[in-house]
Structure formats: structure tokens, C-alpha cells
N, C-alpha and C positions, 0 to 999 in steps of 0.2 A: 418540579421538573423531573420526568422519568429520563432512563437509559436512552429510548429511541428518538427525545426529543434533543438532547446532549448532542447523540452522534450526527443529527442531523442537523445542528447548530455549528459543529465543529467540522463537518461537512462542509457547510457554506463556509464555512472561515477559511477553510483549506483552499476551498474551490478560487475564493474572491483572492487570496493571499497567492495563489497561483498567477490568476489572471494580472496581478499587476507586477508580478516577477518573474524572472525565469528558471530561478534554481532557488529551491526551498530547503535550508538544510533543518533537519527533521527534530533537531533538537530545540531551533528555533519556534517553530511551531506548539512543541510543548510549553515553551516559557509564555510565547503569548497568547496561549489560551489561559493558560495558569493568571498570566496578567489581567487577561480581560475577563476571567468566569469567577478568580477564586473571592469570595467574600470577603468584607474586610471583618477582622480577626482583631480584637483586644487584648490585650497581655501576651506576654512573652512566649508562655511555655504553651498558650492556646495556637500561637500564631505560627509555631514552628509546626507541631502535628499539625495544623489544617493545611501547610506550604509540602509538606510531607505527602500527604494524601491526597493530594489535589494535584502532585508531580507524578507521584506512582500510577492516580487515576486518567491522569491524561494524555501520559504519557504511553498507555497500553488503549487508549484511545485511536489517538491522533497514529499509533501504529497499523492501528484497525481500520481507519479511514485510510492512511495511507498504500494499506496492502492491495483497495481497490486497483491499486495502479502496478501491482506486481503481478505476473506472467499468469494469467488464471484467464481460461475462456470465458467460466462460471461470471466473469468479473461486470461490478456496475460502473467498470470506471467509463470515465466522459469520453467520447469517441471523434478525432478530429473527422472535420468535416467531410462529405464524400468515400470514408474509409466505413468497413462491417469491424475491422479490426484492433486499427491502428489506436493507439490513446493517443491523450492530449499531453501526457506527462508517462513519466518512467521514473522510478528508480534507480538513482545509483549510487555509487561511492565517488567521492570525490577529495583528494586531499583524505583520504579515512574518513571522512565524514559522509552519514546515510544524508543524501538529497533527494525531492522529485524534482527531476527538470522537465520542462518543457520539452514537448520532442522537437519545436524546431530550434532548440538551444543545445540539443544533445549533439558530441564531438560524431564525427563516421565511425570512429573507434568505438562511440558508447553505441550508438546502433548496430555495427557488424557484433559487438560483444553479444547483445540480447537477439539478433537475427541466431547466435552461432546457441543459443542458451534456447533459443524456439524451437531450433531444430532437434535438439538432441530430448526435448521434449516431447515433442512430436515422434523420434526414433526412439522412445522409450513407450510411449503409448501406442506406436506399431508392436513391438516386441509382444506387449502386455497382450493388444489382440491376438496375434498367433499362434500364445501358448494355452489363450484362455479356446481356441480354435483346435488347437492340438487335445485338447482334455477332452473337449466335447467328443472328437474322433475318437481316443484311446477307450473313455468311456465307453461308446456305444460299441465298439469292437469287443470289450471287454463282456459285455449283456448277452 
């Protein structure tokens, strides 16, 4: 099994593991992939580095699937229904703990928090155009 075939395995596990919950918290996710991919392991000291390597690898995994669902246009995350934008799930903290919820399980406070984290996004990527606008001017003034 390669890399691309993994993330897209654990893709569907994320996707199905969504679909029948509404808050995923993210560490769970690593355990039960770990559960359900890592080999079983003979002896002791084999069973600990494969539980090792198999937490380190999936767990920077299942971050990687998970990031589809953090604030990125670029992103292939699932898109509820009738929205260009909106996801089906978000990120957040909850209790200290990283979750995706569902966005119709997200509180108003977790959506005004990422409406207020879009915006300043978006006034950050305004800013970026203006001054990359402003050089292009000073340049050609400067020629």
C-alpha cells in the first residue's frame, strides 16, 4: 500500500467516522486508525516500535486529512449542500481538545469565532494585494 492510497483510506475513515458523529476529537481518530491499520506485532519490543511508528505516522496523517477542513480556499474539504463555501465540518477546540465538528453541531460562538478568523483573513489578503499594488506603482515610477 503506498502513501496516496493510506491517505485516501483514512480519508474515507474520517469522512464515514464524521458522518455518524458530530464531534470528532482528533486524537481519537489517530487511536482508531492505529487500531484498525497497524499489523499485528509479535514480541514485545517489536510491538512497541511498530505502536510508535504507526502513532507518529498517523497521527501527522489524520492531521493532514484533517487540515482539509481548516480555513484554506485551496481546500478539498466536503462542501455542505447548496453552499461554493461553507464545509461540512470545522475545526476546533473544545474542552482543550482539537475536534472537527460538524457544522450543524458547531455552538454560534464557534461559527462567529471562524466567520471573525475569515475575515481578518480575507483583511489580510486585502492588505497583501495593495502593497503588492503599491510596488508595482513605486517600480514603474522609479524606471
Amino acid at each position: 500500500m503506498n502513501r496516496t492510497e493510506l491517505f485516501s483510506m483514512v480519508s474515507d475513515f474520517v469522512d464515514n467516522a464524521l458522518h455518524d458523529s458530530k464531534e470528532i476529537q482528533t486524537s481519537w481518530l489517530v487511536h482508531a486508525a492505529c487500531k484498525e491499520f497497524m499489523p499485528d506485532v509479535s514480541g514485545e519490543r517489536e510491538r512497541a516500535v511498530t505502536e510508535i511508528m504507526f502513532y507518529d505516522g498517523f497521527t501527522r496523517l489524520v492531521k493532514k486529512v484533517i487540515g482539509k477542513f481548516e480555513t484554506n480556499e485551496q481546500s478539498d474539504a466536503p462542501l455542505l449542500d447548496g453552499f461554493e463555501h461553507l464545509r461540512v465540518a470545522y475545526t476546533v477546540t473544545r474542552n482543550n481538545v482539537n475536534c472537527l465538528v460538524a457544522v450543524d453541531s458547531l455552538t454560534d460562538e464557534e461559527i462567529q469565532n471562524r466567520i471573525n478568523d475569515l475575515r481578518k483573513v480575507g483583511d489580510g489578503c486585502h492588505a497583501h494585494a495593495n502593497e503588492l499594488e503599491r510596488y508595482v506603482e513605486e517600480r514603474r515610477a522609479a524606471a
